[in-house]
C-alpha positions in Angstrom: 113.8 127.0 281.5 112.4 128.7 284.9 113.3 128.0 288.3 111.0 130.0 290.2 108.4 132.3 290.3 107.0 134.8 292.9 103.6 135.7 293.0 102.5 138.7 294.9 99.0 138.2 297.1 97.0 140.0 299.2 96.2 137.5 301.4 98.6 134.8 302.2 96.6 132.6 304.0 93.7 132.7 301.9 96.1 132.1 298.9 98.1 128.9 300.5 94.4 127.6 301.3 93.4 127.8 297.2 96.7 126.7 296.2 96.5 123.9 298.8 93.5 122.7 297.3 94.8 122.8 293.7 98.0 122.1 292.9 98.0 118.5 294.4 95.7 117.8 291.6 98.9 118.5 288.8 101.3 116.8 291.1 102.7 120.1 292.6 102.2 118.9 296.9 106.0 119.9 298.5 105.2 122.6 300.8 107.8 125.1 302.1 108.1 128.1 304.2 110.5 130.6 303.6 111.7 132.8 307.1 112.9 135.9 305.1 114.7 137.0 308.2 116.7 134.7 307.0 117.8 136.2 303.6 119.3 139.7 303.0 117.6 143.0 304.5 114.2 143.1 303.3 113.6 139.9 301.6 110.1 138.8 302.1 108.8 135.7 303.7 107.2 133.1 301.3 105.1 130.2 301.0 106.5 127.7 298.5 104.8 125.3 296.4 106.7 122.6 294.2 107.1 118.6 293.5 110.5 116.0 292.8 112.7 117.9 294.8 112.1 121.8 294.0 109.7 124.0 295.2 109.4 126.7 292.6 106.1 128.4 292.7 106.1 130.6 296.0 103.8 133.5 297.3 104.5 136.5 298.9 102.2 138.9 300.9 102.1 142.3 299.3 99.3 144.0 296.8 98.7 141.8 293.9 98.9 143.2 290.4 97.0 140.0 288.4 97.7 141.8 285.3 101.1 141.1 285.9 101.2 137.6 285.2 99.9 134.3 283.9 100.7 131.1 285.2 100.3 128.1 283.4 100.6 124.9 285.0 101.4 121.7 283.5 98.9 118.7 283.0 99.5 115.3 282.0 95.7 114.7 280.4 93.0 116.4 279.7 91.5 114.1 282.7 94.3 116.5 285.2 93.2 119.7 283.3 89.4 119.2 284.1 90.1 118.0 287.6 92.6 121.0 288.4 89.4 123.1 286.8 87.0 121.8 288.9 89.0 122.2 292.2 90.2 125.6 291.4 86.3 126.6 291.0 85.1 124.6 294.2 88.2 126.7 296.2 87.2 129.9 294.8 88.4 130.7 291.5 86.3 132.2 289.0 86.3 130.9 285.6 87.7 132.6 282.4 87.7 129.4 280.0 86.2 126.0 280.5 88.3 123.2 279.8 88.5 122.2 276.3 90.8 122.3 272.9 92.8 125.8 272.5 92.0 125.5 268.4 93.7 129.3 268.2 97.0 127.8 269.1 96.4 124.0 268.1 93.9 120.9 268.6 96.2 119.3 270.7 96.5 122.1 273.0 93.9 121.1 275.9 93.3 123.4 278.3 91.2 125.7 281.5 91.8 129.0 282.4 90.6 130.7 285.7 91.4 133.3 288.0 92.6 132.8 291.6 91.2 134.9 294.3 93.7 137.4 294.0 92.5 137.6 290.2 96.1 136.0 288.4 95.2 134.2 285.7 96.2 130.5 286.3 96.3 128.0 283.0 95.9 124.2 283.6 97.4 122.8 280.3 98.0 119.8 278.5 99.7 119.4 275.2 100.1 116.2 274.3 102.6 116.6 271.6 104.7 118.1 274.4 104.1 116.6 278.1 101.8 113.7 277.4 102.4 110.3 279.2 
């Protein structure tokens, strides 16, 4: 199981405005700042996302490599998936996959894909064999 990721942006602002905007919508609101003055010689500041007590998803300025990484983010309905979608769109993303069943990995597997405005490819998925309600 993960505890955190770091995502690399190239504009931090502009990436805790998107992420502001979208991850509310899957239940991810705890905001955090990170001083990283505070950690060991030239650890970075970030900007922490994360919800029930850990904040796990955090951004740090540098130059993003979106190649690097996909992120998929839990759902829990298809209802959450097309929401997050539709968000993510109206803040800036631009779509790779509209939401609907993933039939190359199962029918059960709902789910959007877009791209952030630093170009990551972000997943809004629900499975619900896995993490329905």
């Amino acid at each position: 199981m993960l505890d955190h990721i770091f995502l690399t942006v190239g504009d931090t602002a502009r990436s805790i405005a998107f992420y502001e905007r979208v991850l509310p919508i899957l239940g991810i609101a705890t905001r955090h700042d990170y001083d990283g003055a505070e950690g060991p010689t030239g650890h970075p500041d970030l900007k922490g996302f994360g919800a029930n007590g850990r904040v796990f998803f955090w951004l740090r300025q540098g130059t993003a490599a979106p190649g690097a990484v996909h992120v998929g983010f839990v759902a829990d309905s298809e209802a959450m998936v097309n929401a997050a979608h539709a968000q993510a769109l109206a803040a800036g993303a631009t779509e790779i996959h509209a939401p609907g069943p993933q039939l190359h990995y199962d029918p059960r597997y709902y789910a959007a894909q877009v791209r952030d405005p630093d170009g990551h490819s972000l997943e809004f998925v629900f499975k619900s064999w896995q993490h329905g309600r």
